[in-house]
Structures are given as C-alpha cells and as structure tokens.
FIDO-398498 format. One record per atom (N, C-alpha, C): residue number from 1; chain; atom name; x negated, y, z negated. Coordinates in nm, 4 decimals, always signed. Atoms other than C-alpha are relative to their C-alpha. Layout:
+-----+------+------+----------+----------+----------+
: pos : unit : site :       xx :       yy :       zz :
+-----+------+------+----------+----------+----------+
: NUM :    A :   CA :        X :        Y :        Z :
...
+-----+------+------+----------+----------+----------+
//
This chain:
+-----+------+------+----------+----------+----------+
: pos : unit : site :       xx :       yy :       zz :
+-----+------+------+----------+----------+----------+
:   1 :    A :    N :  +0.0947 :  +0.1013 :  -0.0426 :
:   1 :    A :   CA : -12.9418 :  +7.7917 : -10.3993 :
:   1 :    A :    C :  +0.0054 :  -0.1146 :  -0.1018 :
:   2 :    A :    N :  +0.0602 :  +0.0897 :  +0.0865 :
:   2 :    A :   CA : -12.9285 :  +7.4388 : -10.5234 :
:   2 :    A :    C :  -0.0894 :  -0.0455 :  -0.0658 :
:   3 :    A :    N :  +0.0464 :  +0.0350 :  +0.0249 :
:   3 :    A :   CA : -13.1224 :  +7.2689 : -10.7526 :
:   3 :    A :    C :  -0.1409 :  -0.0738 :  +0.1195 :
:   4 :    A :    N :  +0.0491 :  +0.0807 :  -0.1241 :
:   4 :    A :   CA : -13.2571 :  +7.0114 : -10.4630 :
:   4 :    A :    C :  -0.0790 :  +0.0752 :  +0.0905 :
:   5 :    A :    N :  +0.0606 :  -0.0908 :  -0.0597 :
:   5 :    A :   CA : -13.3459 :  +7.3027 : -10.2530 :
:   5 :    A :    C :  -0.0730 :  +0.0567 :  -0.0402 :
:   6 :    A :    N :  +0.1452 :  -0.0690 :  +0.0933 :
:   6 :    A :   CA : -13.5788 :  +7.4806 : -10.5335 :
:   6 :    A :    C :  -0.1278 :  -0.1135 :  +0.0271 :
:   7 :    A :    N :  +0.0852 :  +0.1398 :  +0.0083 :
:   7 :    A :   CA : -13.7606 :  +7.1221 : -10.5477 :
:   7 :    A :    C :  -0.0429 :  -0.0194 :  +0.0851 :
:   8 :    A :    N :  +0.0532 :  -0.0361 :  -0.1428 :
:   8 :    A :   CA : -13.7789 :  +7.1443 : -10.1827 :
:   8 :    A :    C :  -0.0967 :  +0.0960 :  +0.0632 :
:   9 :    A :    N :  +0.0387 :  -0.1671 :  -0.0024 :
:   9 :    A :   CA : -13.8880 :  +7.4999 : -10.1975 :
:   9 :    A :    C :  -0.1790 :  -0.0579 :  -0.0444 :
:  10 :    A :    N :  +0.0924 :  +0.0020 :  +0.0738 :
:  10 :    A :   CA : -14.1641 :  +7.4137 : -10.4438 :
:  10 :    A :    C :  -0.0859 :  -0.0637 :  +0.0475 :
:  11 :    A :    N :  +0.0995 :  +0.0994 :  -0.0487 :
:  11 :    A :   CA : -14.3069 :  +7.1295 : -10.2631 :
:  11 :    A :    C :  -0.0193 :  +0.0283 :  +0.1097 :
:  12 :    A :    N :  +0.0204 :  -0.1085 :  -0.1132 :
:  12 :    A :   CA : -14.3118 :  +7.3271 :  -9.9250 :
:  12 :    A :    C :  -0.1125 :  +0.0717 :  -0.0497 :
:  13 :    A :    N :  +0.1051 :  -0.1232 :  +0.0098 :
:  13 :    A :   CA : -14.5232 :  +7.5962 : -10.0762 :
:  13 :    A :    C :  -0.1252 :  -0.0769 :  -0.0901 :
:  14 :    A :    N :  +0.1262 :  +0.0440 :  +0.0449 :
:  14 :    A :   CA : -14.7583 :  +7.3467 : -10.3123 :
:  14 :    A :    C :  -0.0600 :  -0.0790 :  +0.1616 :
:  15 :    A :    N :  +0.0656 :  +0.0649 :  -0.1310 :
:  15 :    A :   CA : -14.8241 :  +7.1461 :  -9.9561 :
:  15 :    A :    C :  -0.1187 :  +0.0841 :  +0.0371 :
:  16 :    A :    N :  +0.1109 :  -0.0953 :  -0.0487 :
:  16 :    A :   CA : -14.9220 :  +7.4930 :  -9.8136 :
:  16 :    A :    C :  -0.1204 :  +0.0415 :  -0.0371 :
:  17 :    A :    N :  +0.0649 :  -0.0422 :  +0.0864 :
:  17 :    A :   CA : -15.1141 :  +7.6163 : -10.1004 :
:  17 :    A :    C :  -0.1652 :  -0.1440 :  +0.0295 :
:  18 :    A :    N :  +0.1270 :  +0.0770 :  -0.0119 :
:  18 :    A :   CA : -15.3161 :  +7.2536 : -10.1170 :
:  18 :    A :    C :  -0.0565 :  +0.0000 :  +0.1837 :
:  19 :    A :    N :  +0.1291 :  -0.0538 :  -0.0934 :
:  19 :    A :   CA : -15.4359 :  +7.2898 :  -9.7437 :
:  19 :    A :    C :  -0.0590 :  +0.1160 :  +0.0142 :
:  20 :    A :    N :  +0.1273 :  -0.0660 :  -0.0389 :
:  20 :    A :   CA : -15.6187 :  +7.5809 :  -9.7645 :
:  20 :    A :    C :  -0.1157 :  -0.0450 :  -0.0514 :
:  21 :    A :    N :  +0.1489 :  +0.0422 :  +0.0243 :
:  21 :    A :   CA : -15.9559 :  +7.5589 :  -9.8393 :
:  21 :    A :    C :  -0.0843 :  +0.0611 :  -0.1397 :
:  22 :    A :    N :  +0.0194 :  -0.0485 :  +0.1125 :
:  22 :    A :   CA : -15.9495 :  +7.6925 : -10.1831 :
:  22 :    A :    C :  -0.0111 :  -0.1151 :  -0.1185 :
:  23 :    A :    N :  +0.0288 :  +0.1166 :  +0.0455 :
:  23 :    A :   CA : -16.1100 :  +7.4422 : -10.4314 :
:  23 :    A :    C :  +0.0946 :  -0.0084 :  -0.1913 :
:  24 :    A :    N :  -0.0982 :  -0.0446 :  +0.0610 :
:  24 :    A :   CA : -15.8826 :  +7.3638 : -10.7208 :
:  24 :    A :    C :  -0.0378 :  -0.1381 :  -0.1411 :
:  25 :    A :    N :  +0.0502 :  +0.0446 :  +0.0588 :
:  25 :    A :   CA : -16.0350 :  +7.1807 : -11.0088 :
:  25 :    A :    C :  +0.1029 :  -0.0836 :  -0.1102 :
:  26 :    A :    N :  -0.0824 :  +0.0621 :  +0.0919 :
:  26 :    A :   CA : -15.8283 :  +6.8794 : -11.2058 :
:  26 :    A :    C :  +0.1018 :  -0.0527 :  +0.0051 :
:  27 :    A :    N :  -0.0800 :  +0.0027 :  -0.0714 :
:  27 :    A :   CA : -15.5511 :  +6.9290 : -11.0190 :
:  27 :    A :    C :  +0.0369 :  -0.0045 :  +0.1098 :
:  28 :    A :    N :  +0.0279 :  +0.0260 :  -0.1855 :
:  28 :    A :   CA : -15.4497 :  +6.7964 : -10.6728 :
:  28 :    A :    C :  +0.1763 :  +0.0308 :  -0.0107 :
:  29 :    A :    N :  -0.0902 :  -0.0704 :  -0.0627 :
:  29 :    A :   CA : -15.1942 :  +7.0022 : -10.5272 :
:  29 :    A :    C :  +0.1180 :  -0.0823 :  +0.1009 :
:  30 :    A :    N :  -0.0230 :  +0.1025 :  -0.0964 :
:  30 :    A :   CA : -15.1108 :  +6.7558 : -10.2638 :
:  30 :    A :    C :  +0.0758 :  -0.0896 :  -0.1103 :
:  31 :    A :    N :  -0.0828 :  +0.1115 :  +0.0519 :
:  31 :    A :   CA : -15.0010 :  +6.4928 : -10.5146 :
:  31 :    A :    C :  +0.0944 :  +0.0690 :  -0.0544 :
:  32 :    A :    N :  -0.1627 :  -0.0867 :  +0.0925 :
:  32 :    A :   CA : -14.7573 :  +6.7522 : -10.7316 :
:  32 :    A :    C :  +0.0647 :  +0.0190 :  +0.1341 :
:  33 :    A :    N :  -0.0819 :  +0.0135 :  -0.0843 :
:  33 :    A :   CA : -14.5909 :  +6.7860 : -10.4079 :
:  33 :    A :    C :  +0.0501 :  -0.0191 :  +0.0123 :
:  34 :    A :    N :  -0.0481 :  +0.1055 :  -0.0533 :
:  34 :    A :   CA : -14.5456 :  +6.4570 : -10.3248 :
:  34 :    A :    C :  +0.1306 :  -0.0639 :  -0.1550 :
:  35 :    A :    N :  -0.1405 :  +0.0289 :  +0.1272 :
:  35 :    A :   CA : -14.3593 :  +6.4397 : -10.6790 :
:  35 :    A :    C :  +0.1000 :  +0.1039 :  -0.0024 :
:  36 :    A :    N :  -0.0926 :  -0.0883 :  +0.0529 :
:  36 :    A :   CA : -14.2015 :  +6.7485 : -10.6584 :
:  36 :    A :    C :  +0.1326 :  -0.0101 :  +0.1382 :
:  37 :    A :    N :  -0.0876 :  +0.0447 :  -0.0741 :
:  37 :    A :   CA : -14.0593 :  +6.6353 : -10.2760 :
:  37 :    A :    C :  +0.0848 :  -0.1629 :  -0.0510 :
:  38 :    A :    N :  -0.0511 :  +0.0961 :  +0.0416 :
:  38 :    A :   CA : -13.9625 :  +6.2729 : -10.4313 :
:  38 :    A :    C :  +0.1126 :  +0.0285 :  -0.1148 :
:  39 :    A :    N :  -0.0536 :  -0.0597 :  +0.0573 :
:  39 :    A :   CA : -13.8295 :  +6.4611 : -10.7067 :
:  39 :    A :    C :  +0.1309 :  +0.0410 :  +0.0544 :
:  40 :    A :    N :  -0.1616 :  -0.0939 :  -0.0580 :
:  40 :    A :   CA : -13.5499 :  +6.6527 : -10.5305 :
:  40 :    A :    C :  +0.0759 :  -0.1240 :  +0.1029 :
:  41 :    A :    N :  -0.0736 :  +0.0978 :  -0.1018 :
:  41 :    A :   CA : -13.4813 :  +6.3388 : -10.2444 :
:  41 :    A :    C :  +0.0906 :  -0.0746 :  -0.1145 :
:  42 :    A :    N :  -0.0389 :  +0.0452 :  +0.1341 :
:  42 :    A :   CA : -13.3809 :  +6.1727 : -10.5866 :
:  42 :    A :    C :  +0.0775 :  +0.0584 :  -0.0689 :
:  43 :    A :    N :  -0.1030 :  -0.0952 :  +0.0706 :
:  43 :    A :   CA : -13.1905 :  +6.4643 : -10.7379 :
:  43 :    A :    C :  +0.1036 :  -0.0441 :  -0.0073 :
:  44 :    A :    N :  -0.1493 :  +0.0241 :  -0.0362 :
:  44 :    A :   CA : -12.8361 :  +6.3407 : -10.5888 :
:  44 :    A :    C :  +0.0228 :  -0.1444 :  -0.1330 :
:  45 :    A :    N :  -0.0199 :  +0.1408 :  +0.0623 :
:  45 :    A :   CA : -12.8937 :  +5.9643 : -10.7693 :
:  45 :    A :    C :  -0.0416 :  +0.0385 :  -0.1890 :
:  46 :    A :    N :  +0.0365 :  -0.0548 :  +0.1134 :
:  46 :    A :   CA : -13.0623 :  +6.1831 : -11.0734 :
:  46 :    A :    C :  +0.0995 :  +0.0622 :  -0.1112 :
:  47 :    A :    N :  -0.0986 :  -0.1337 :  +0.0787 :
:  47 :    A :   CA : -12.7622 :  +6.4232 : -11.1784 :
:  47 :    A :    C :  +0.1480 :  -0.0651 :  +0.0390 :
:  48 :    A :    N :  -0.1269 :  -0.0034 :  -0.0049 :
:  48 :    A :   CA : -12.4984 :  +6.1935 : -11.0917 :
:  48 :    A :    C :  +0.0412 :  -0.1121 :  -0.0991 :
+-----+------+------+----------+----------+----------+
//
C-alpha cells in the first residue's frame, strides 16, 4: 500500500469518526481530514 493511499485511508476514517455524535474537545476531526485528504492529493508534487 502506498504512501497516498495511507493518507487516503486516514482521512476516510477521521471523516467517519468526526460525524458521529461523539463530542471531541480542541480538536476538530473534520478539519485534520481535510489536511490529511489535501495532504495525500499533493503527495505526487510532494515526493517528486
């Protein structure tokens, strides 16, 4: 499994994680996501 695909992975399951309805103090789930999907779309221009 690539790199790109972990990053993918990760931001898949924080998405899920921030909609439930579990309250999460400091930290918004939703935005690490959105860095951890920008993160990996970026990988290719990152590592080359």
């Amino acid at each position: 499994m690539s790199a790109q695909a972990v990053l993918y992975l990760i931001a898949i399951i924080l998405l899920v994680v921030a909609a439930l309805p579990v309250p999460v103090r400091g930290f918004n789930l939703a935005l690490a996501a959105a860095a951890f999907a920008l993160l990996a779309y970026a990988w290719p221009v990152i590592t080359a």
